[in-house]
N, C-alpha and C positions, 0 to 999 in steps of 0.2 A: 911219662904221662902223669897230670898232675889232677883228681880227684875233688869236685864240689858239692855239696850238699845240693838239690833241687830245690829252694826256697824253707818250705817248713816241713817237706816232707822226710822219710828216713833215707831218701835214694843221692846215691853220692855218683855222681855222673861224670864220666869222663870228659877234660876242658876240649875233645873233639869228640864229636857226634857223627856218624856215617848217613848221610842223606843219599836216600833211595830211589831217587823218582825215576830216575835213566832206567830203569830194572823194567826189562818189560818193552823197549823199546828201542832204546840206543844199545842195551846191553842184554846179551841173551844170559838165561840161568846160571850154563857154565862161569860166564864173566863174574855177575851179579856172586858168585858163591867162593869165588878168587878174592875179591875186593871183600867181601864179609870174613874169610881165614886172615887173610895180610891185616886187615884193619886189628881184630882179634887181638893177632900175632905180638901186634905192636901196642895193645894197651888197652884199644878203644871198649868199651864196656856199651855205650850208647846208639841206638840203632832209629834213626827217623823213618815215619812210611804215614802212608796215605789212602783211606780206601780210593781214590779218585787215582790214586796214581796209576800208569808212569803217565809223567809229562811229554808231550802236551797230550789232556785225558782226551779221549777215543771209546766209543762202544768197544769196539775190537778187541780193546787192552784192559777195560775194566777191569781194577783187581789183580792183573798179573803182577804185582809190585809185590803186595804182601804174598801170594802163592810163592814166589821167587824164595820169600825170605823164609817163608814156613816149610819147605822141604828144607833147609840148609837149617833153621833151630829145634827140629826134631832130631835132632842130632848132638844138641849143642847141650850144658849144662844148664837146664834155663833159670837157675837163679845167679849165674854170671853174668847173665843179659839184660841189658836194661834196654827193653822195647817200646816207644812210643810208635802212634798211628793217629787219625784222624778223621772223623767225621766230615764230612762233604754236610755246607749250606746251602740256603735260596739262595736264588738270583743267580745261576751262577750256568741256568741254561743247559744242566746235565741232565737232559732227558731221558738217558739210558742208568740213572743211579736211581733204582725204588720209584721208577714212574715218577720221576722230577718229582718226587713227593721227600723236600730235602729239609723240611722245617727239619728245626732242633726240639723235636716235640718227642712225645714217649712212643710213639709207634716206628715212629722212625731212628731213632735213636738204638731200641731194643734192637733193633732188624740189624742197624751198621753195626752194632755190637757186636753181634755173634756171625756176621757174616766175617767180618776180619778176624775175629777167632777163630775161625773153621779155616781159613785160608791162610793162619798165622802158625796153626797147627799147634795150639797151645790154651792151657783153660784162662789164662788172666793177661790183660795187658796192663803195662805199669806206670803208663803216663798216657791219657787218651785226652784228645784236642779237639775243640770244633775249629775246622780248618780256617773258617770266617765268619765274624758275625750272624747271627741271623735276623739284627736287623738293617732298615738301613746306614751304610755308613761308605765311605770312598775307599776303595782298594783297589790293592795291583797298580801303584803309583797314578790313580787320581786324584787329586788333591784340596779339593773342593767338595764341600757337603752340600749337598740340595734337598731341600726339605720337600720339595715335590715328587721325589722320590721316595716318600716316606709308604710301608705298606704295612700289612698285617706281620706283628713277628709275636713271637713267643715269651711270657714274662721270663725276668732271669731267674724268679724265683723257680719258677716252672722246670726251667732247666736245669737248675741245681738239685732239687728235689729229685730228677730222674736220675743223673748222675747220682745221688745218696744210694738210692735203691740198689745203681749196680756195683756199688761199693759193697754194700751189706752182702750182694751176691757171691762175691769174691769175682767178678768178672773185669773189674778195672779197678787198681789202685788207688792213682789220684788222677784230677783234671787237671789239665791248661789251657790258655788262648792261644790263639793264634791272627794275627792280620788284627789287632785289635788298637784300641784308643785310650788314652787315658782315662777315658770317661768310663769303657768298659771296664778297663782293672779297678776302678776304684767302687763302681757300681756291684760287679761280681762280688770285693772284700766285703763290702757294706751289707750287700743283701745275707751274704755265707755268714757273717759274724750276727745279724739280727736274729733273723732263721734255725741257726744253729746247722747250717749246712754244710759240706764239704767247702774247703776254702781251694781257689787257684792255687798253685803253686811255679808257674809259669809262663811267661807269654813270649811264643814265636812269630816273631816280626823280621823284616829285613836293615839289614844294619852291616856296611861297610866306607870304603873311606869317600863315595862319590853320596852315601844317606846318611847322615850323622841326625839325621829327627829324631833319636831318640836320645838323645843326651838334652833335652829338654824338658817338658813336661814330662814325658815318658819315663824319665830316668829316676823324677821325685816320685811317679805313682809307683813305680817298681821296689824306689829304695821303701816307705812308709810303708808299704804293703807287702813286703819282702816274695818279690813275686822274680825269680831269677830272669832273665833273658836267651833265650837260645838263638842266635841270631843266625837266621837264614840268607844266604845268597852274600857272602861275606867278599866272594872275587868277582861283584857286580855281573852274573852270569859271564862270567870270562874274561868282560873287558876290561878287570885291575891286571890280569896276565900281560895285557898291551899287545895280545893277538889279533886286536880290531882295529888297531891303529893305522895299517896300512890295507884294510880290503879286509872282507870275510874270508877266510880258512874256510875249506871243504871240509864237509862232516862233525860242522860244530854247530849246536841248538840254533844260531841265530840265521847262521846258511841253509840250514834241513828244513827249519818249519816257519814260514813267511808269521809276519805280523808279533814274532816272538820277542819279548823282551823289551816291549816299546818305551819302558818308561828309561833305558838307558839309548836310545837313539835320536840325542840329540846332538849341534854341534856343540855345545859348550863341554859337554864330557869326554870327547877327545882329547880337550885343550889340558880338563884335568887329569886322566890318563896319562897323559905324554909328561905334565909335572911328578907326580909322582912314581913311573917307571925313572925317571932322572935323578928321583931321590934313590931307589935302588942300587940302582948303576953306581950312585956315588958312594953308596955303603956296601957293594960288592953282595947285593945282597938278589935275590928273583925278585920279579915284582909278585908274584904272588906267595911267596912267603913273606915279604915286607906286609903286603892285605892282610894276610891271616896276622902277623903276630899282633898287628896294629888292633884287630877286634880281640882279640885273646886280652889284652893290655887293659880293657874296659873293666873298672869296676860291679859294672852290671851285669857281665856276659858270665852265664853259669857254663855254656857250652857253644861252642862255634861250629856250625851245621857243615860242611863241605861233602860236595859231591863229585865223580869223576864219571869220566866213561872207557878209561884206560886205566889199566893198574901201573901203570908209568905216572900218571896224572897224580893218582892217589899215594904213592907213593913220595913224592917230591911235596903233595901238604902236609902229609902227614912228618914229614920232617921239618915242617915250621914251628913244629913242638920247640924246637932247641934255639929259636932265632926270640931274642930278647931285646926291646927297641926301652935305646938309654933316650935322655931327657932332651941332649942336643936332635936326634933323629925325629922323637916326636916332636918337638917346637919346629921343625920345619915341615912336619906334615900340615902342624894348624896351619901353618903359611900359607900352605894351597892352600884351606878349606877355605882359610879366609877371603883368599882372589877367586874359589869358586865355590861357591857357599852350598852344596848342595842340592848337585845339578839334575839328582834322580833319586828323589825322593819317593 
């Protein structure tokens, strides 16, 4: 396992991160505390979670995500652990998180703060994220900005300033983004360097071989801004596996909960699935260790997010650690991208 700095901060993260959203819903405690020893076991130092999680959020489940993880790091050495979690925004319809009162404002802020501490079972988290904008902007692969959707949102200086305070607390280390724009990362550097505020240190976006958007703009406001990438949803929720190729599988996210995952259910992204499962095949390689090693490969990617729901699953990525893609493998990855340019953005 190979070790990166998080942008400017002192936190050196491991190049896999354990994403936790399944905790809580597809995976009971037991499971959830199996997949946190093995990941361990094998290196991982980095831990993702969400007040909103598990996926997909539900009043019912509120929160069971980090409680999962906080009876299992009251246990654990906790300056081995590098914990990130995440603030829940507007627009986002969760009327069960603080009375849909989800501005990134100071009341509500304070409140998610010490609610996932208490449920984290620990005094400090060490990378805390607003899960998404709070103003408006297109996510969860929309792709299109509409200005008439523009509403009341909260300055960034406003929110940087809150964030200061619960640094001075010792309750949270450093910030990140999440689901964010280039306009956002460069805005957040700008305002933090005027201000003297805390500076981002990095943005969790989705980035795999069927979304390469971020090797674009994204890539220059990250490199000038030295803002790392954690890239979430790395095996296109499943479908770089090429388990969707023939019919949905029982008991996987896209079978269990209707309308999940829309931004990869289109026909063209079979088309690219099925090229690149064919590159696999030809390098003797899985298709989702070919996905992972492929984001690993990224000069921007400080840590690659994967998640499982079987410690079978977890086990087989987390051995993409060792899968190394030479120059001939990648020139025919661009190949697809080029005949499919980025079918789910």
């Amino acid at each position: 396992m190979q070790y990166k700095q998080l942008g400017e901060s002192d936190l050196k993260v491991s190049e896999i991160c354990l994403g936790t959203m399944t905790y809580g819903h597809q995976n009971t405690i037991e499971e959830a505390h199996q997949q946190l020893d093995y990941a361990v076991s094998q290196g991982v130092n980095f831990l993702d979670a969400a007040e909103m999680y598990p996926v997909p959020p539900r009043a019912e489940t509120y929160g069971f995500t980090e409680t999962y993880i906080g009876e299992w790091l009251k246990h654990q050495q906790r300056d081995k652990v590098i914990v990130a979690t995440k603030i829940a925004g507007p627009g986002r319809h969760l009327k069960w998180v603080r009375d849909g009162g989800n501005a990134i404002d100071r009341i509500n802020v304070k409140q998610a703060v010490d609610d996932s501490l208490k449920r984290l079972q620990t005094d400090y988290i060490d990378l805390y994220q607003i899960h998404w904008p709070d103003r408006n902007v297109p996510l969860f692969g929309n792709k299109v900005f509409d200005p008439n959707q523009e509403r009341e949102t909260v300055p960034i200086s406003e929110q940087l300033s809150i964030f200061a305070d619960l640094i001075k607390e010792g309750k949270i280390r450093y910030i990140g983004l999440s689901n964010e724009t280039p306009w956002g990362i460069a805005t957040f550097s700008s305002v933090s360097k005027q201000l003297g505020l805390p500076k981002v240190v990095s943005i969790q976006n989705a980035y795999n071989l069927l979304n390469r958007v971020f090797d674009w703009t994204f890539a220059e406001a990250s490199y000038r801004e030295n803002i790392g990438l954690l890239a979430y949803s790395p095996l296109a929720f499943g479908y770089l596996t090429g388990k969707y190729l023939h019919g949905k599988p029982e008991n996987t996210r896209i079978s269990l909960f209707e309308g999940f995952g829309q931004r990869y259910n289109k026909p063209i992204v079979s088309e690219a699935v099925a090229a690149y499962v064919e590159i696999a095949n030809k390098y003797k390689l899985t298709p989702a260790s070919l996905a992972l090693a492929f984001v690993r490969s990224r000069w921007f990617v400080s840590s690659t997010i994967i998640g499982a729901t079987t410690l079978e699953q977890l086990q087989e990525n987390l051995e993409s650690i060792d899968v190394v893609l030479d120059e001939e493998i990648l020139a025919e990855l661009d190949a697809v991208h080029t005949r499919y340019r980025n079918p789910a953005p």
